[in-house]
Residue, then its C-alpha position, 0 to 999 in steps of 0.5 A: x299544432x293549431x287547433x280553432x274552434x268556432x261553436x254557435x247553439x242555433x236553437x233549432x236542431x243543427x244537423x241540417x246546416x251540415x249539408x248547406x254549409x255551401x248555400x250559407x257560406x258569406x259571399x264576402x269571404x269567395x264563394x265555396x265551389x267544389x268541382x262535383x256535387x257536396x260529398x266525399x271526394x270533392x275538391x274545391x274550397x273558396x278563394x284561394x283556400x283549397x280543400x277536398x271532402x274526406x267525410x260527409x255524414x249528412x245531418x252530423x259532420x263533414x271533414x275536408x282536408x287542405x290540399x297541402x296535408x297538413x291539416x283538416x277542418x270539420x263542420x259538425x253538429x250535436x243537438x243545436x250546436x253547430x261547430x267548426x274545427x281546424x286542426x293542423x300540424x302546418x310547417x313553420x311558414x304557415x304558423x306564421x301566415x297563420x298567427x299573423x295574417x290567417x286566423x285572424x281572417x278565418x275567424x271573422x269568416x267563421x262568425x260571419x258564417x255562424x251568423x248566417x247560420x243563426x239567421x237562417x234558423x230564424x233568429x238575429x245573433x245576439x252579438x252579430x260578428x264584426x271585422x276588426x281594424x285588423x281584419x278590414x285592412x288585412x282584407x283589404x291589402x290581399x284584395x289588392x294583391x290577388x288582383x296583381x298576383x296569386x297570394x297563397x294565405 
């Protein structure tokens, strides 16, 4: 089971960055499109990340599930903080892409994602987000893949 938490306090009531998540999302990390407008249903994600919507309660949370079933994210707020939360119960290859490869990506989408966030409430990150050696060279060997082939992270 994996289980990732990423939190920011905002300062400013959350609920709102619920339903702009898309408007926020950093374009370094693919642009978020979904194949309808933002809501239960929806199919889409970014890159080569794939996702439908399973719940959207605006102002409060929004769940996707991956499209391979084995696990969810949620982006939900609670007075000022907004926090994002992957669950899953992945097969034993992607436990390993994930401990190798893939949180260390999402985690920097993540903060780099809050940072916007925070931004657009209206104040600079105390501590803005900043790639790793890691994460830059990981980046850097999967945009070269994708543009060979398909790679599936």
């Amino acid at each position: 089971m994996i289980r990732n938490v990423h939190s920011r306090d905002l300062g400013v009531p959350a609920g709102p960055f619920v339903a702009r998540i898309q408007e926020l999302w950093p374009p370094a990390w693919g642009k978020q499109e979904f194949d309808r407008p933002l809501g239960v249903g929806a199919d889409g994600g970014h890159g080569p990340i794939r996702y439908h919507c399973t719940e959207f309660v605006p102002g409060s949370s929004i769940t996707f599930a991956f499209s391979s079933g084995e696990g969810t994210h949620t982006l939900s707020a609670s007075g000022t903080v907004l926090t994002h939360e992957l669950v899953g119960d992945f097969r034993l290859a992607t436990r390993l892409r994930w401990a190798l490869v893939v949180r260390w990506l999402h985690d920097a989408c993540l903060e780099d994602f809050l940072d916007g966030c925070e931004r657009a409430a209206g104040r600079e990150p105390a501590r803005p987000a900043r790639w790793s050696p890691w994460v830059r060279a990981v980046r850097q060997v999967v945009g070269l893949l994708s543009r060979r082939q398909a790679v599936r992270v």
